[in-house]
BAVOSE-262726 format. One record per residue: x, y, z of N, C-alpha, C in turn; residue in one letter. Coordinates in steps of 0.05 Angstrom, whole numbers, padded with zeros to 5 digits, always signed. Atoms other than C-alpha are relative to their C-alpha. Example, Ala and Ser with C-alpha at 12.3 -4.5 7.8 and 13.67 -1.06 7.14 Angstrom:
BEGIN
+00018-00024+00000+00246-00090+00156+00018+00024+00000a-00016-00024-00001+00273-00021+00143-00015+00022+00014s
# end
This chain:
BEGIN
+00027-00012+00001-00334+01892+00149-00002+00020-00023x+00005-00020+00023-00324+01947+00100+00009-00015-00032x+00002+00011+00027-00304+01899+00046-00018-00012-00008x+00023+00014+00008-00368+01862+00056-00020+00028-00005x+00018-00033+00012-00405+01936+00049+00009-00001-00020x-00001-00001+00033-00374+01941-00022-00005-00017-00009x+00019+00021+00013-00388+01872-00039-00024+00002+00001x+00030+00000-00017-00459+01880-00013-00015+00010-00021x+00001-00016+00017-00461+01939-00052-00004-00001-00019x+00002+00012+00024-00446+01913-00114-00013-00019-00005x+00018+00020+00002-00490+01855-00102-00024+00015-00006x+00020-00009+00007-00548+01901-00096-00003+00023-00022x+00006-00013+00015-00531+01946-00145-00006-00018-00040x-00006+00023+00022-00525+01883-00201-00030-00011+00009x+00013+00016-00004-00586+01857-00169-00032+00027-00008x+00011-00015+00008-00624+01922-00193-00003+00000-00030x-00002+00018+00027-00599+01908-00262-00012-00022-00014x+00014+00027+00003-00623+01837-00268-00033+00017+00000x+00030-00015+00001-00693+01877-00243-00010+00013-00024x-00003-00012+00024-00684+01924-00301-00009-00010-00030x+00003+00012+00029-00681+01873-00352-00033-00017+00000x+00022+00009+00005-00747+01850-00339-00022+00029-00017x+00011-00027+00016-00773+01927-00369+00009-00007-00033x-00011+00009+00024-00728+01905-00427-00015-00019-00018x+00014+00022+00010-00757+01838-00438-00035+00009-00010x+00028-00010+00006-00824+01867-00435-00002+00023-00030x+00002-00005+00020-00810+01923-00492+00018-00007-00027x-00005+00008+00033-00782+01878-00542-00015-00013-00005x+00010+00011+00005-00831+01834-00534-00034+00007-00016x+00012-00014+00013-00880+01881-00546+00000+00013-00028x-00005-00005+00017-00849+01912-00593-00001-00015-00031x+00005+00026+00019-00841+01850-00641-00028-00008-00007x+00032+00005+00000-00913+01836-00633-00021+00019-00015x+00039-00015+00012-00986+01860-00660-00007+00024+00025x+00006-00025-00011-01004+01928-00631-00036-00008+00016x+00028+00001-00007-01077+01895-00611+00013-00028+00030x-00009+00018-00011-01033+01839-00563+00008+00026+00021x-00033-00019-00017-00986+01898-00524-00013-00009+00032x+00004-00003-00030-01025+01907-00455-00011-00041+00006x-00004+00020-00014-01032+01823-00450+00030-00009+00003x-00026+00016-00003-00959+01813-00462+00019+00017+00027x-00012-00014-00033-00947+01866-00407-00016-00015+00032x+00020+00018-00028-00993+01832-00358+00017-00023+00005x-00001+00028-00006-00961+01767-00363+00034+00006+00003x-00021-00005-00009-00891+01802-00353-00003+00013+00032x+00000-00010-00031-00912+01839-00291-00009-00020+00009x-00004+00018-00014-00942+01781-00265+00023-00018+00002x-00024+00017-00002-00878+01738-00276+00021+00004+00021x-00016-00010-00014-00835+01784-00241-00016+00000+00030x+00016-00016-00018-00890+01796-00185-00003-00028+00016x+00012+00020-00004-00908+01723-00173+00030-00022+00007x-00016+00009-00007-00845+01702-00177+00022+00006+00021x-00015-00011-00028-00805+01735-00127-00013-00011+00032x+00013+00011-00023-00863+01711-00071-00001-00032-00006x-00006+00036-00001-00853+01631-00101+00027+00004+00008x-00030+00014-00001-00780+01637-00095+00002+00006+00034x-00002+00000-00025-00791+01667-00023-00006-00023+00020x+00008+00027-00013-00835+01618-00007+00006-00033+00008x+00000+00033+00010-00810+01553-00037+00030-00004-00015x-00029+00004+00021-00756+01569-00092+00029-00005+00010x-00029-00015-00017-00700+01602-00049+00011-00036+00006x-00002+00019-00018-00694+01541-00006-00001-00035-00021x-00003+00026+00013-00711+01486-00060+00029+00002-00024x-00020-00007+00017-00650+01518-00103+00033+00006+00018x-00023+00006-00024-00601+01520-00035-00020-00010+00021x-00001+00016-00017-00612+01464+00003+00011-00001+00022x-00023+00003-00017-00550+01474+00045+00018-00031-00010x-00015+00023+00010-00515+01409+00043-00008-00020-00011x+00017+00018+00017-00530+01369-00018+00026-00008-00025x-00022+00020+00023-00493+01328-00077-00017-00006-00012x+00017+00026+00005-00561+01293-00102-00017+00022-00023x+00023-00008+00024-00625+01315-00149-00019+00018+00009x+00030-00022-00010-00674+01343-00097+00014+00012+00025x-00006-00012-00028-00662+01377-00029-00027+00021+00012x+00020-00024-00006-00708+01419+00008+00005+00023+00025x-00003+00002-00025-00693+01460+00073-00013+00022+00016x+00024-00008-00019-00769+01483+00094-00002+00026-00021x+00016-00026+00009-00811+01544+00070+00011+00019+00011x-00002-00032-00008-00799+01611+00073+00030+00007+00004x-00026-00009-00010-00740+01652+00099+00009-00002+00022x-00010-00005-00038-00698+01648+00161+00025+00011-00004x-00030-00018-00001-00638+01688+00150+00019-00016+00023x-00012-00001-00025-00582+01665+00194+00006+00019+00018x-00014-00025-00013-00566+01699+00259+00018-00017+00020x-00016+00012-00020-00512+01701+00317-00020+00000+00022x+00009+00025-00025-00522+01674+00385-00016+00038+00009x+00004-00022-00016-00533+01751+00399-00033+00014-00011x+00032-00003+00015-00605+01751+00351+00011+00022-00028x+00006-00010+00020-00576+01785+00299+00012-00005-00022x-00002+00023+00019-00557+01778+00225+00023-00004-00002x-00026+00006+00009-00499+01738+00213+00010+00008-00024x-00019-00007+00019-00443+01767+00173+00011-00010-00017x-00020+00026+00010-00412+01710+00161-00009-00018-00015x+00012+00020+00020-00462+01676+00116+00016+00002-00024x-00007-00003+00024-00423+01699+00061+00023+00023-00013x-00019-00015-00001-00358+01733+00045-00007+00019-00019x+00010-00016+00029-00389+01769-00016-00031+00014+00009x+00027-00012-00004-00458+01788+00010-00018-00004+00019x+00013+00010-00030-00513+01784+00069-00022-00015-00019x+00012+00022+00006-00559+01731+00062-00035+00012-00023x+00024-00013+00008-00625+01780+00043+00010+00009-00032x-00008-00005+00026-00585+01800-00018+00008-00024-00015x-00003+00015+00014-00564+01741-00040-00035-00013-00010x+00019+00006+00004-00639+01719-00036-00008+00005-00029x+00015-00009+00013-00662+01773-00075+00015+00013-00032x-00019+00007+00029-00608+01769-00135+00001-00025-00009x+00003+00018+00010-00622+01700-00142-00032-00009-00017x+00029-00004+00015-00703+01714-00143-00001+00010-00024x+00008-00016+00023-00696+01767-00200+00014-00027-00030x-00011+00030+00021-00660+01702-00244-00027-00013-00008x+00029+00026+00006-00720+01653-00228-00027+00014-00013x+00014-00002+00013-00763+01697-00262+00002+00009-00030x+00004-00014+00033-00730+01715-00334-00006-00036+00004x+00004+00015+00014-00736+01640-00344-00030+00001-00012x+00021+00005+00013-00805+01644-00353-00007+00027-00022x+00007-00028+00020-00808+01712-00385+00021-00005-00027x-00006+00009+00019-00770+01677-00437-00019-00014-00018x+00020+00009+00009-00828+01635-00449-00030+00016-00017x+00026-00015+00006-00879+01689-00447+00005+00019-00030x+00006-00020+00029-00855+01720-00517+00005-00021-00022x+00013+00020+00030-00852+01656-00558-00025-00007+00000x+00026+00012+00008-00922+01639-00537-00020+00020+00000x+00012-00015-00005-00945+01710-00551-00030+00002-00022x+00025-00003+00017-01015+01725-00585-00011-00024-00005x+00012+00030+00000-01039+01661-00570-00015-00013+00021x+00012+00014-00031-01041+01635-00505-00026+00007+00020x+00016-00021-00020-01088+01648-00458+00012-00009+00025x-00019-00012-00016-01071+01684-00395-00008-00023+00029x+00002+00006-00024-01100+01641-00345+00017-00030+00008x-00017+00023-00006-01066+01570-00360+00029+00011-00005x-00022-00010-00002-01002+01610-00377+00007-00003+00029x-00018-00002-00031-00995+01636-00306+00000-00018+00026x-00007+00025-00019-01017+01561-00275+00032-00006-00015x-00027+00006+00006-00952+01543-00314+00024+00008+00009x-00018-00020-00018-00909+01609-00289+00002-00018+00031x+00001+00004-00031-00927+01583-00217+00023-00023+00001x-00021+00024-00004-00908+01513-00228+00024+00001-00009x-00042+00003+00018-00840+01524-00274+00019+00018+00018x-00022-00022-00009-00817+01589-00235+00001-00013+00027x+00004+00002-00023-00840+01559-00166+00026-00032+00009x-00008+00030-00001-00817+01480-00169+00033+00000-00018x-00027+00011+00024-00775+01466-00242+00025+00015+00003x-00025-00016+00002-00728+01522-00242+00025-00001+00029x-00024+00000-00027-00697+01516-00172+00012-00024+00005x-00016+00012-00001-00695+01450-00179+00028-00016-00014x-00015+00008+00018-00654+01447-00234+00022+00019+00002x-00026-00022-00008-00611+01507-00209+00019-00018+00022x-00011+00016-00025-00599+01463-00147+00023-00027-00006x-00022+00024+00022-00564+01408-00195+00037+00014-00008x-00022-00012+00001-00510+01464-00203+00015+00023+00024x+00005-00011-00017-00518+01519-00164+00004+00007+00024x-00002+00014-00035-00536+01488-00100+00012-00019+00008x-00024+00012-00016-00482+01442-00099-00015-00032-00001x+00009+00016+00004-00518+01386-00131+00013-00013-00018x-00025+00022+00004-00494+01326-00171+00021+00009-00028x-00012-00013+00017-00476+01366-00230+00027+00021+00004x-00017-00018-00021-00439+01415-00182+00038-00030+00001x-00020+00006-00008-00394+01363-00165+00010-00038-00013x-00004+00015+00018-00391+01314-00229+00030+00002-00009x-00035+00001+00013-00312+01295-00245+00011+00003+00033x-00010-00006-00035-00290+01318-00164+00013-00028-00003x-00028+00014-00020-00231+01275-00136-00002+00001+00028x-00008+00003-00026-00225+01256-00064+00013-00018+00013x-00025+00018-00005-00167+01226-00026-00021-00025+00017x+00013+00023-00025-00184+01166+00026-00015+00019+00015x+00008-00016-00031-00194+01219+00079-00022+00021-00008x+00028-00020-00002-00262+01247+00037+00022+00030-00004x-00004-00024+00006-00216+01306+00021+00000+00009-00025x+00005-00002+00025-00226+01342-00047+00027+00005-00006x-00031-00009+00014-00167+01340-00089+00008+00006-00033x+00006-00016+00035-00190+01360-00162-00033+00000+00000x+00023-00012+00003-00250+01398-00175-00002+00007-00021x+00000-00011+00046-00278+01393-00248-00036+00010+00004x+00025-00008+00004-00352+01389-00262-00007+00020-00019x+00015-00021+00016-00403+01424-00302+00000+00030+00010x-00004-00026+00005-00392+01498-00314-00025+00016-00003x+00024-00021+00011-00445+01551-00317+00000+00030+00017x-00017-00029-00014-00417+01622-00291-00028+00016+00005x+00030-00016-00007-00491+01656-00297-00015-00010-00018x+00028+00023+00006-00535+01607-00326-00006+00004-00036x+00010+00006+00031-00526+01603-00406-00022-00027+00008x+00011+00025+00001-00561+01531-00384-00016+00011+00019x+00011+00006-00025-00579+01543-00321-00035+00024+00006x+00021-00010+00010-00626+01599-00337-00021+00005-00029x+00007-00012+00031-00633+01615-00412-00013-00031-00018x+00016+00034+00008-00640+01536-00433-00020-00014+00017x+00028+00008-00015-00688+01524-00375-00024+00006-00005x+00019-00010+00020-00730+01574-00412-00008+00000-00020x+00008+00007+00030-00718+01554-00483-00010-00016+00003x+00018+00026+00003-00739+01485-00468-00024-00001+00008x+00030-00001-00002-00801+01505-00441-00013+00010-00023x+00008-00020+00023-00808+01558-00498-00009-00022-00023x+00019+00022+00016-00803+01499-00548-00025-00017+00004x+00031+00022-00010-00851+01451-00514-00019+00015+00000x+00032-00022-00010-00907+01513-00504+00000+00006-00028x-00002-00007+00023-00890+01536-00577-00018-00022-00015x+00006+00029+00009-00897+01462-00596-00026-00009-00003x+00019+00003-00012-00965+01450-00562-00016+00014-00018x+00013-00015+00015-00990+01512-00578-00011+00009-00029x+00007-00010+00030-00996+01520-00653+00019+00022-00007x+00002-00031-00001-00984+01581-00691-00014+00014-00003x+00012-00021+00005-01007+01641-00700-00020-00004-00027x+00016+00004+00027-01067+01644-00757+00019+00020-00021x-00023-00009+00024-01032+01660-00823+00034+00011+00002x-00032+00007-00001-00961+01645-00800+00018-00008-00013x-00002+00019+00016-00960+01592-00847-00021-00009-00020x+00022-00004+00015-01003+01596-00911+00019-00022-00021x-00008+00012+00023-00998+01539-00965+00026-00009-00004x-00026+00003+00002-00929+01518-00948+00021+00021+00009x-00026-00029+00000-00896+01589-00944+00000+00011+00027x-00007-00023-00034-00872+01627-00878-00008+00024-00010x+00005-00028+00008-00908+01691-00877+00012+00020+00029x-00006-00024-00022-00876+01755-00835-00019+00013+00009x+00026-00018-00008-00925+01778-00789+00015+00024+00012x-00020-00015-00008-00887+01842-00770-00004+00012+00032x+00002-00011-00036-00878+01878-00696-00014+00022-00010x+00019-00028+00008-00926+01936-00692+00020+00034+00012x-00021-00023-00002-00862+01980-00655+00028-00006-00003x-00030+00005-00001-00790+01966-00678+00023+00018+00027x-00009-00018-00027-00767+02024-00630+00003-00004+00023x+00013+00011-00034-00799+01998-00562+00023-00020-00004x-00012+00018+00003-00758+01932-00585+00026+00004+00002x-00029-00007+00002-00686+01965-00601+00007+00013+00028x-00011-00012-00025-00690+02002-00528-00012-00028+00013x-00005+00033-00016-00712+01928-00501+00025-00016+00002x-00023+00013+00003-00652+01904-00526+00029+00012+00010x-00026-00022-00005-00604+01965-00505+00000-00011+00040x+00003+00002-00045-00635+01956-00425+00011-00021+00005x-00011+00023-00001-00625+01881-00439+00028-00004-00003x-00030-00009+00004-00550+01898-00452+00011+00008+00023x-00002-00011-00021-00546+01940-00398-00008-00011+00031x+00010+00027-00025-00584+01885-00342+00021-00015-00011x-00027+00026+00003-00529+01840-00370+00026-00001+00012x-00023-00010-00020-00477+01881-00330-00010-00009+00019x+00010+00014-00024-00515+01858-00277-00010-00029+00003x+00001+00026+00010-00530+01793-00297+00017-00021+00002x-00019+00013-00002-00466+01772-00310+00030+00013+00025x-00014-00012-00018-00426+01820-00265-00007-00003+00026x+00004+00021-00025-00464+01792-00211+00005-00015+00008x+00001+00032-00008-00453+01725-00215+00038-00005+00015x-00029+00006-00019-00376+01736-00192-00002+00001+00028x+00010+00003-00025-00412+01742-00131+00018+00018+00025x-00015-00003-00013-00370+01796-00103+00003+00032-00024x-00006-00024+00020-00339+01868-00128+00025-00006-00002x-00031+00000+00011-00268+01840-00148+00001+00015-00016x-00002-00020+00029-00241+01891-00191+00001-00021-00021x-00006+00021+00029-00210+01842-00241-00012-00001+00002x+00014+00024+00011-00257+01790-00252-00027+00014-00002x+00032-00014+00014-00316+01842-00253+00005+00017-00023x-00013-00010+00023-00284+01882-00302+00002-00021-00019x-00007+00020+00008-00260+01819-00336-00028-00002-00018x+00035+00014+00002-00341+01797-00339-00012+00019-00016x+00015-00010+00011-00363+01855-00362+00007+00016-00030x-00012+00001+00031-00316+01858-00421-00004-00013-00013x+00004+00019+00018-00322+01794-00447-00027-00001-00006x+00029+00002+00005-00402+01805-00443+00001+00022-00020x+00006-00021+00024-00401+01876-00486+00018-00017-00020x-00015+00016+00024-00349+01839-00531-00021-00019-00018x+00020+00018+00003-00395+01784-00542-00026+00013-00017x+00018-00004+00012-00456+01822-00552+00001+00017-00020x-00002-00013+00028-00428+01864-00610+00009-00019-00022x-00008+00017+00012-00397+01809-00643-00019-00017-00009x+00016+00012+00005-00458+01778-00639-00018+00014-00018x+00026-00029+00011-00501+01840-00669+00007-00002-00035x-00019+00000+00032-00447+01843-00730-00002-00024-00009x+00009+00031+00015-00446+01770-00742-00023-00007-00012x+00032+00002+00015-00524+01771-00748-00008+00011-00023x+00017-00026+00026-00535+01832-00789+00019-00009-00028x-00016+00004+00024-00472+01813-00840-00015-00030-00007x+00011+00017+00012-00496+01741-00849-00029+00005-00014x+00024-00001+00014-00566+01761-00858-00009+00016-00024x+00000-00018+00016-00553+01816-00898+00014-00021-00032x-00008+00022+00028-00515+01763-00954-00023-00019+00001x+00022+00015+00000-00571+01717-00937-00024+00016-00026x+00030-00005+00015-00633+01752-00951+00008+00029-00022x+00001-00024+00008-00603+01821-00982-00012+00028+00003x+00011-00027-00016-00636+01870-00933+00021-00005+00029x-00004-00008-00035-00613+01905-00864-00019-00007+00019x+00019+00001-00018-00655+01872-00818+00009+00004+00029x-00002-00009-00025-00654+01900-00755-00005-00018+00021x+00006+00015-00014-00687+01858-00719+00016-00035+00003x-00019+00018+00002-00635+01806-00738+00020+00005+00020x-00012-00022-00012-00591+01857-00712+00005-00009+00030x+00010-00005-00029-00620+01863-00647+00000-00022+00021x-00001+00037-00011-00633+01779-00638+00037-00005+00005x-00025+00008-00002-00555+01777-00653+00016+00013+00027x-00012-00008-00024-00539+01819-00601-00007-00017+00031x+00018+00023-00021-00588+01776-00555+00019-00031+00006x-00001+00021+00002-00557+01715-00579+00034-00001+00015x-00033-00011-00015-00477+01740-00559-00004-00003+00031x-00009+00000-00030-00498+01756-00486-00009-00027+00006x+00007+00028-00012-00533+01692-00481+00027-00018+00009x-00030+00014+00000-00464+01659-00507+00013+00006+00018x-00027-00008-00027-00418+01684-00463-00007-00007+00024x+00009+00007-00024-00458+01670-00398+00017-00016+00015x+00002+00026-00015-00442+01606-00384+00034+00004+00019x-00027-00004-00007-00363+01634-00384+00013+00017-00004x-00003-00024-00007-00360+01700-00376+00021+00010+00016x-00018-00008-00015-00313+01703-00327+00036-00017-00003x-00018+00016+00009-00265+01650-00364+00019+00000-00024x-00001-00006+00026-00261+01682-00426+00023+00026-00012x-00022-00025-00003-00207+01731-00450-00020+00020-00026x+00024-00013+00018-00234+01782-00501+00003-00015-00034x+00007+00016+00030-00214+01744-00570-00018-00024+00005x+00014+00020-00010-00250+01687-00534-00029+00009-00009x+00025+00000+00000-00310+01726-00525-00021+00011-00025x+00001-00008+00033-00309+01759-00597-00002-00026-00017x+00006+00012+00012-00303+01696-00622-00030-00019+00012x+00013+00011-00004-00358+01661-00588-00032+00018+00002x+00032-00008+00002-00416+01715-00595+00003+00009-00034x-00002+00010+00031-00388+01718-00672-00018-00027-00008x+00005+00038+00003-00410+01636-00672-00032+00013+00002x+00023+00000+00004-00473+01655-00638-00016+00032-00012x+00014-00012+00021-00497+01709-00679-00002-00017-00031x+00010+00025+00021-00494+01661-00737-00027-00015-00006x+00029+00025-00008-00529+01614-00695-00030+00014-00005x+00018-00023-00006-00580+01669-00690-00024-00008-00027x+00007-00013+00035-00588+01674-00770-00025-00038-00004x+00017+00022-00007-00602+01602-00774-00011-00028+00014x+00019+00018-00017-00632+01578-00715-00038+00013+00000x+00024-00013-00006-00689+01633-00733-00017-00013-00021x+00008+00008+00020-00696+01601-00805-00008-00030+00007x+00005+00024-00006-00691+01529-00772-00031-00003+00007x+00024+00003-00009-00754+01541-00732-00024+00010-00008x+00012-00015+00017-00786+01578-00790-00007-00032-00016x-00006+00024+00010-00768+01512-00828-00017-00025+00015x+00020+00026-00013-00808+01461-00765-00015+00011+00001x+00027-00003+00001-00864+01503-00776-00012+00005+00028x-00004-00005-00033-00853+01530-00703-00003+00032+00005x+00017-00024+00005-00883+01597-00692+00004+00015+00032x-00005-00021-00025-00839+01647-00642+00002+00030+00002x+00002-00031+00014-00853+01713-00649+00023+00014-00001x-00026-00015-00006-00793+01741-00621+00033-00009+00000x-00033+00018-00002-00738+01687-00626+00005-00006+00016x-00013+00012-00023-00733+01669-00562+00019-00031-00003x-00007+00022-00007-00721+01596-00573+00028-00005-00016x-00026-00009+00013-00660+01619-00630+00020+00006+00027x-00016-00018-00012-00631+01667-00578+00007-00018+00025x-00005+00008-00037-00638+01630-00505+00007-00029+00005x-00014+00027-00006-00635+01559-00519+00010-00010-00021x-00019+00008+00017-00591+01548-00583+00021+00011+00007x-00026-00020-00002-00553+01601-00566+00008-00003+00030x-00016+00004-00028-00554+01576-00490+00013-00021-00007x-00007+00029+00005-00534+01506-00511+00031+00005-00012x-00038-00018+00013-00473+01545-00558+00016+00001+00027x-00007-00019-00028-00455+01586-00491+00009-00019+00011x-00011+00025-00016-00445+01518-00453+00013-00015-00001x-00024+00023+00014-00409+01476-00496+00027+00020-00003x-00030-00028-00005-00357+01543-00505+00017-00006+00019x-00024-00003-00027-00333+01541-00438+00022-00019-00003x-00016+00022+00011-00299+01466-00465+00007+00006-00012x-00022-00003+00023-00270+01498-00518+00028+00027+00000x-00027-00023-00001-00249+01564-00505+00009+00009+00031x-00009-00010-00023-00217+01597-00455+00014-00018+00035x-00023+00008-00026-00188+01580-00383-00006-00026+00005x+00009+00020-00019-00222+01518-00363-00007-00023-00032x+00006+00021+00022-00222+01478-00438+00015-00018-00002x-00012+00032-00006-00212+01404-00445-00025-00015-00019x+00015+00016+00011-00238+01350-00481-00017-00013+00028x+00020+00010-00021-00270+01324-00402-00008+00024+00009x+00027-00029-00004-00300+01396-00392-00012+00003-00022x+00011+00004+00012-00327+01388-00455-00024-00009-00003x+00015+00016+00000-00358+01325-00443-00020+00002+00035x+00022-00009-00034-00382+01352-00368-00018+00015-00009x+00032-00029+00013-00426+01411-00408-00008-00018-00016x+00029+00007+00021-00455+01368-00457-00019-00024+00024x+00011+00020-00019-00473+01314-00400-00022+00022+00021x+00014-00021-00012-00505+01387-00360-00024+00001-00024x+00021-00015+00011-00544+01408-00425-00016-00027-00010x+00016+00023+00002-00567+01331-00436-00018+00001+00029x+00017-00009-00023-00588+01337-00361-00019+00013+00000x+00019-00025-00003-00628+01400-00365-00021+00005-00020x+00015+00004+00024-00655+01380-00439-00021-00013+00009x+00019+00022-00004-00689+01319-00413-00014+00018+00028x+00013-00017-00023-00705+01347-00344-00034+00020-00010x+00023-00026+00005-00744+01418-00372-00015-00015-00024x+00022+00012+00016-00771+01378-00435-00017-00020+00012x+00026+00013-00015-00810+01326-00394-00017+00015+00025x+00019-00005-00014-00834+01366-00335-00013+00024-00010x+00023-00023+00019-00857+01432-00382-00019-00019-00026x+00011+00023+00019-00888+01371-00433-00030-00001+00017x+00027+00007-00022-00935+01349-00368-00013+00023+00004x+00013-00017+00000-00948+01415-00349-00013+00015-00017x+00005-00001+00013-00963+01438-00406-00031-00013-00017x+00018+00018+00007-01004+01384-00438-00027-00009+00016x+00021+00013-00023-01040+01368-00382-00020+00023+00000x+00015-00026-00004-01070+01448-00374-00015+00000-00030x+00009+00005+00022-01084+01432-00456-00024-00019-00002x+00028+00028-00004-01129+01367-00442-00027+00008+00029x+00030-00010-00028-01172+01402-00378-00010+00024-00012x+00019-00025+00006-01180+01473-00391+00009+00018-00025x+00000-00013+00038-01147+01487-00463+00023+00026+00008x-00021-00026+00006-01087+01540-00479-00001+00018-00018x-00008-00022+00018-01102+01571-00532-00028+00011-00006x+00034-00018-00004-01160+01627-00548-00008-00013-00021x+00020+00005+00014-01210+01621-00596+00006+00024-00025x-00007-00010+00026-01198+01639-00672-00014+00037+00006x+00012-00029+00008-01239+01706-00661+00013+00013+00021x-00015-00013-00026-01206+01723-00598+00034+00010-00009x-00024-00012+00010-01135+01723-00634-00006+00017-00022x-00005-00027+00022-01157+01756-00701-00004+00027+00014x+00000-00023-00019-01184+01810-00650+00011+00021+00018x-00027-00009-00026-01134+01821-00602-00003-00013+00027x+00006+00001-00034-01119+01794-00530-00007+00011+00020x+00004-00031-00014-01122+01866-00508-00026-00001+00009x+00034-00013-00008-01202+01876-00523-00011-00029+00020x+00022+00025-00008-01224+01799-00500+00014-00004+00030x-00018+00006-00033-01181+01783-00438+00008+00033+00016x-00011-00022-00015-01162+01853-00417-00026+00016-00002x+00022-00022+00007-01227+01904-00438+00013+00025-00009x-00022-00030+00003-01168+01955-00455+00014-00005-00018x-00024-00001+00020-01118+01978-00508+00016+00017+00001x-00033-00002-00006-01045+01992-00501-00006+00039-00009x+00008-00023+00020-01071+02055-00554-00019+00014-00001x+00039-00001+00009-01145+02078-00547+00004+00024-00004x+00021-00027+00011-01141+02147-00580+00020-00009-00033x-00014+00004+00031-01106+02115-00645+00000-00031-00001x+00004+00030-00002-01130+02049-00648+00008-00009-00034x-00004+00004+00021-01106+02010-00714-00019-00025-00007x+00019+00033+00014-01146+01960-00758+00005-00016-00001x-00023+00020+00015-01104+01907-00752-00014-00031+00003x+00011+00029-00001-01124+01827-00766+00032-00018-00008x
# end
């Protein structure tokens, strides 16, 4: 009993963390952005978090643990029922690491960065109302059920497995994903591209051939987005050991700061020989792009491991930002660099480095991020597209040179220092 109180503990104090990083997400996103955008890109973060926690109650929880499953779908009914004993109250025993209400509500705060991944590549553009039909369906439906493929003990879960005659397991391989480089961060890039995709860009993004820098209106707001986001990553990934083991949470939360400095330095030194300035915001993505990396095997990883693999993805960082500068792909903030190049990095890692590498764990993560590619690119494609051909995604040319703020909101982030901006 008192070991499950410290686990518990640590569950909910990691599961406050994860919470955290949704404040994060929100001021870099801002930050990066047009000062006449700020109070829509906060709206569509508090709804994410707000909306999502009551789908995953409702629907998610349960479509992302099935209970006993191997297959693609599972369901097992709406809502919550906590287990109890014969005596009405809550079973203990659901879980050697945590009671069942906590596990819930550390798995809810997950199902909603995916979409708040989305909401800062398709910022100053979208409008807010087919956005948050999309949030419903991706955070409510897509995301659990594609967690449930690993997760929940679905076919990905238990891809490569051995069993004697007698149905007993006697090698356990399968796809890897320790706290969701794929399972969260690529569930969101691939929407990110497809909504990016759809969407257009931004007016004067792209003038006459050339990439033009539309700049963030607060670098500041952005660099403490990215510090909290650092800091939710202890909980993030220190969570996912599902438990307060000393080692292996220690372990986790070494190879993650490792990572995301390696990642920070790799960005800023490449870009700095690149272009011949300090860009910060390079900086800041590289550090993004590190914790992404490590995710998937965080807990697998020793520290040259994890040095070397948020080294790689800060690279990736440099040019996966120029790549999508290059398709004429228009993300304000990098998400789709940071979460799904750099998740896709993160996943293929676990095959190479550290405890669990092989040329057939190799080929088990790329067979996961082929899974989850096709999967999130066709059902965010439909959703998507479909909300484009009825009631339209994107505002009206006078509505973006203006701001989202004054037309969709009636308010500004600023109103005793308003700036001129177009």
């Amino acid at each position: 009993m008192e070991l499950l109180t410290t686990n518990n503990v640590w569950m909910m104090i990691c599961t406050a963390l994860v919470f955290f990083m949704h404040l994060g997400f929100s001021l870099l996103e801002i930050g990066l952005t047009r000062q006449k955008n700020t109070i829509n890109i906060l709206f569509k973060n508090i709804f994410i978090i707000c909306i999502g926690l009551l789908l995953y109650c409702l629907i998610g929880f349960n479509l992302m643990y099935p209970g006993d499953f191997n297959g693609f779908l599972g369901f097992a009914g709406f809502g919550l029922e906590a287990p109890l004993t014969s005596e009405g109250v809550l079973d203990l025993t659901y879980n050697e690491g945590y009671t069942y209400w906590t596990d819930f509500l550390f798995q809810g705060m997950f199902a909603a960065t995916a979409a708040t991944i989305v909401s800062g590549a398709v910022a100053e553009r979208i409008k807010l109302g087919p956005f948050m039909i999309f949030v419903i369906i991706y955070v409510g439906i897509v995301y659990p059920i594609a967690g449930s493929w690993k997760w929940g003990g679905g076919f990905l879960h238990t891809l490569g497995n051995e069993v004697n005659a007698a149905g007993e397991l006697i090698k356990e391989a399968g796809f890897y994903d320790f706290a969701g480089s794929t399972l969260v961060h690529s569930v969101g890039g691939w929407a990110a591209l497809v909504a990016v995709w759809l969407l257009g860009s931004r007016i004067g993004k792209f003038n006459e051939g050339k990439v033009c820098v539309i700049l963030g209106h607060n670098i500041p707001l952005a660099t403490a987005g990215v510090l909290i986001l650092w800091l939710g990553w202890f909980g993030f990934n220190g969570g996912s050991v599902l438990s307060a083991d000393p080692s292996l949470t220690s372990l986790t939360l070494v190879t993650t700061s490792l990572a995301a400095a390696a990642g920070g330095v790799a960005a800023f030194l490449v870009s700095t020989l690149l272009y011949k300035n300090y860009d910060l915001t390079m900086f800041l993505n590289g550090i993004l792009g590190g914790l992404v990396g490590i995710t998937a095997g965080a807990d697998q990883m020793s520290p040259t491991d994890a040095i070397l693999i948020g080294s790689i993805a800060g690279m990736i960082i440099v040019g996966g930002v120029a790549l999508i500068d290059k398709l004429r792909l228009d993300d304000p903030v990098g998400a789709i660099a940071v979460h799904l190049i750099c998740g896709i990095w993160g996943t293929l890692a676990v095959g190479i480095f550290g405890a669990m590498k092989s040329v057939d764990q190799f080929l088990y993560q790329l067979t996961g991020v082929a899974a989850y590619a096709a999967f999130c690119i066709a059902t965010s494609f439909i959703i998507i597209f479909v909300l484009k051909k009825t009631i339209g995604i994107r505002v009206s040319k006078e509505e973006e040179i203006e701001g989202l703020d004054n037309h969709e909101h009636g308010m500004s982030a600023y109103p005793d220092f308003r700036l001129n901006e177009h």
